[in-house]
C-alpha positions, 0 to 999 in steps of 0.5 A: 456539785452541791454542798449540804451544810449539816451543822447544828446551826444549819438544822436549826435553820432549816426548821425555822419558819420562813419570812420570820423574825427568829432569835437563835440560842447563843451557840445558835444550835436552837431556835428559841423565839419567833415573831412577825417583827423584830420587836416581837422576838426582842420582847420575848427574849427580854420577858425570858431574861435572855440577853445573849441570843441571836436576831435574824431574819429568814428568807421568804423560800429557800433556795438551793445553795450553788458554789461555784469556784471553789470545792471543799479540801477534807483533813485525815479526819474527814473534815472539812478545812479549806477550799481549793480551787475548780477549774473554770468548766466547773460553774455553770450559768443557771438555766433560764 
């Protein structure tokens, strides 16, 4: 099973640029600065006035994303709420 998370903050993610410093808008739907260090992104969003985004740092490659334990329980709507769990068959040791 494998899970794709399609929110505005994943998409922003996504097009992020790896082993990065990146600062998210405050609702962390858009990438609004990146640099090579975290001071790098921190100056630029002081020189921008901007106090309320978020700093983080990308992963150097993406990896596919596997949950084991648990699969997701949608509502009426179509939405995703809780999880509920597997049987134990349903994770898998990864393959060497």
């Amino acid at each position: 099973m494998s899970v794709i998370l399609n929110t505005s903050r994943s998409e922003a993610l996504r097009g992020a640029p790896l082993d990065s410093w990146i600062a998210l808008s405050e609702d962390e739907t858009r990438v609004v600065a990146t640099g090579a260090t975290y001071e790098e992104v921190a100056m630029r969003l002081d020189d921008a006035g901007d106090k309320d985004s978020v700093i983080l740092k990308t992963r150097k490659s993406w990896l596919p994303l596997a949950i084991c334990g648990h699969a997701p329980s949608t509502s009426s709507q179509g939405t995703t709420r809780v999880a509920k769990p597997l049987e134990p068959s349903g994770c898998h040791e990864p393959a060497n």
